[in-house]
C-alpha positions in Angstrom: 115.4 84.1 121.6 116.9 81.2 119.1 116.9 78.7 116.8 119.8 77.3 114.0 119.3 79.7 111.2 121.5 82.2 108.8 123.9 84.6 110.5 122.5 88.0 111.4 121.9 90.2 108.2 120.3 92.4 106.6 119.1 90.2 103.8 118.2 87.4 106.4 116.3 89.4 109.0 114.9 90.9 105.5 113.7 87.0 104.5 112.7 86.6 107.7 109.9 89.2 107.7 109.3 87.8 104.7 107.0 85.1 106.7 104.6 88.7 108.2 101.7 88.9 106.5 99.8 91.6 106.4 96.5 90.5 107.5 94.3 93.2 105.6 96.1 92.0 102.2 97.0 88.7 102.6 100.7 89.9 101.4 103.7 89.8 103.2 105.6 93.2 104.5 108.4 92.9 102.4 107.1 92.8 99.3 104.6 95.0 100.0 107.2 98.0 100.4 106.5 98.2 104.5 109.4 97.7 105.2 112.2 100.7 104.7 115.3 100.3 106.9 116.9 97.3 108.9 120.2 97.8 111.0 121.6 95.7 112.7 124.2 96.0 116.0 125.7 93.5 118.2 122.7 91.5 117.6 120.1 94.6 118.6 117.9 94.8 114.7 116.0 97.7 114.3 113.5 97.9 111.7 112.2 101.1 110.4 108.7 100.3 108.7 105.6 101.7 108.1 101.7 100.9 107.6 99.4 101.6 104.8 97.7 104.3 106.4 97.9 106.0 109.2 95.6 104.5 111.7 95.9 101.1 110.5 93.9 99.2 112.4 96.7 95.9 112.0 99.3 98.3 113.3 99.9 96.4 116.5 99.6 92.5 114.9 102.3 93.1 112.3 104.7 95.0 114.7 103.8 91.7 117.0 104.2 89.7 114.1 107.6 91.5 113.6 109.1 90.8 116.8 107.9 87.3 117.5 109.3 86.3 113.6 113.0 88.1 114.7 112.9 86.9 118.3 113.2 83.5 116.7 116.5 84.7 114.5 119.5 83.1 115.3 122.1 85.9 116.8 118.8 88.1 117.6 119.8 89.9 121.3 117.1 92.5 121.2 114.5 94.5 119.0 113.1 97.4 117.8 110.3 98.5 115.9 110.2 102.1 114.3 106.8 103.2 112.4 107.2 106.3 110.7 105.0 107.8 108.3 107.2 109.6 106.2 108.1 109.0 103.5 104.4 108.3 103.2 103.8 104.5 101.6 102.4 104.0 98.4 101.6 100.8 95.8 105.2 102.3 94.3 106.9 100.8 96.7 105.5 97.3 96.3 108.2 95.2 94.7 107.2 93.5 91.5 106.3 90.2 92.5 103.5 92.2 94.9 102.3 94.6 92.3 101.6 91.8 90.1 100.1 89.5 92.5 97.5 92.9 92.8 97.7 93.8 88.5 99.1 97.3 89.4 100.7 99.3 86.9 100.3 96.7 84.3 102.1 93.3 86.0 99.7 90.6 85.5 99.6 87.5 87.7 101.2 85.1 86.4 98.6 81.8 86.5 
């Protein structure tokens, strides 16, 4: 479950996920505001996350995607994957480089 990398933290295991796309947006989880909670504990990570909508059909390939990218964390002894639906995810919680990448709320792509 392995490899040389950064210690065990929240802003690593946060970069980490980074590298899960989102296959029906082409973006990555982060950015896209999926992501809500990560806690971490002798290294066990739990993620708290959710989808787009409820009944997302790419439910099961990004929680895949999110414990095949962490199983390959260095420190990583075990994980879990929470998808809650509340609070309920909207483009607000997109982080600016992913709202302008899709020109909400007036960010333009920068070319």
């Amino acid at each position: 479950m392995h490899s040389n990398g950064p210690a065990l933290t929240q802003d690593t295991v946060r970069a980490a996920l980074r590298d899960v796309i989102g296959p029906e947006l082409g973006f990555n989880i982060v950015d896209l505001g999926l992501v809500y909670d990560i806690a971490i504990e002798d290294g066990i990570v739990d993620v708290r996350m959710t989808m787009t909508t409820p009944g997302c059909p790419a439910q099961d390939y990004i929680v895949n995607g999110v414990e095949r990218r962490l199983a390959q964390h260095e420190g990583t002894t075990g994980i879990f994957v929470d998808v809650v639906w509340d609070p309920p995810w909207s483009p607000d919680l997109m982080s600016a480089l992913a709202k302008a990448h899709f020109r909400i709320g007036g960010h333009r792509r920068r070319k």
